[in-house]
N, C-alpha and C positions, 0 to 999 in steps of 0.2 A: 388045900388049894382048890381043888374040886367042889367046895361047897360055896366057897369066893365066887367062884365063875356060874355057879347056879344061881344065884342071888343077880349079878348080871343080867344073867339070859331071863330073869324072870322078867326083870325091871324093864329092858328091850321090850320083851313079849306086852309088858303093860302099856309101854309107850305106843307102841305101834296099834293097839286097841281106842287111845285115846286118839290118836291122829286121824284114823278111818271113821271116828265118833267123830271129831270136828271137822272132817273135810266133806264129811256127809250134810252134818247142821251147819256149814259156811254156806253150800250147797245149795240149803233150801229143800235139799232130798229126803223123802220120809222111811220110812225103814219099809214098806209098800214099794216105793220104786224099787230102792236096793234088791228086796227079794225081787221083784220085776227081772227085774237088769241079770241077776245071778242066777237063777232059780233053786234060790238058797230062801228055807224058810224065816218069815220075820223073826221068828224065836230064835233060829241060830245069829242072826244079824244084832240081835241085841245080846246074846249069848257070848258072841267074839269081841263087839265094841264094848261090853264090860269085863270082861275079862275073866269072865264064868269056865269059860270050854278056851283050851288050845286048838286051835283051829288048823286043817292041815294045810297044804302050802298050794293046793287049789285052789283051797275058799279062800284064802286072801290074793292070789290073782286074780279070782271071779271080784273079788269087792274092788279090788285095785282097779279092775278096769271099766266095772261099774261106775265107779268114778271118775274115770275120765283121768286117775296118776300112775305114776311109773312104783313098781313094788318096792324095787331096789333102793328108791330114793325115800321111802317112807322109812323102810329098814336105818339107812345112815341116819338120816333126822331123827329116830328112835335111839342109833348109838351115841350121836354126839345126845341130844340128851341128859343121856344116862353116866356121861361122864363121873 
């Protein structure tokens, strides 16, 4: 059961990478501002939007709000989803 619900959480975790990767390039924003906005380096910024590194639950409120959305609501749109 425990391995069911990792596969889950990973799938989330990819989702929510790709969302912050297309709210950025809907955006218009280059991964230059993002580190701007955060002052989170462009290698982490491309590191988290591909789903290289887990990122901890700061560096996605810093990008979340670098962009101008609510965390919370990335996360749901990440789980419906992953249905």
């Amino acid at each position: 059961m425990f391995r069911e619900k990792e596969k889950k959480w990973n799938a989330v975790c990819s989702e929510i990478a790709n969302i912050l990767k297309k709210e950025r390039e809907s955006k218009g924003l280059s991964k230059v501002v993002i580190s701007e906005r955060t002052g989170l380096s462009r290698a982490m910024i491309g590191y988290v939007e591909s789903g290289a590194r887990n990122p901890t639950l700061q560096t996605l409120l810093r990008m979340a709000d670098a962009l101008e959305i609510d965390l919370s609501a990335i996360v749901r749109q990440a789980q419906r989803r992953t249905k």
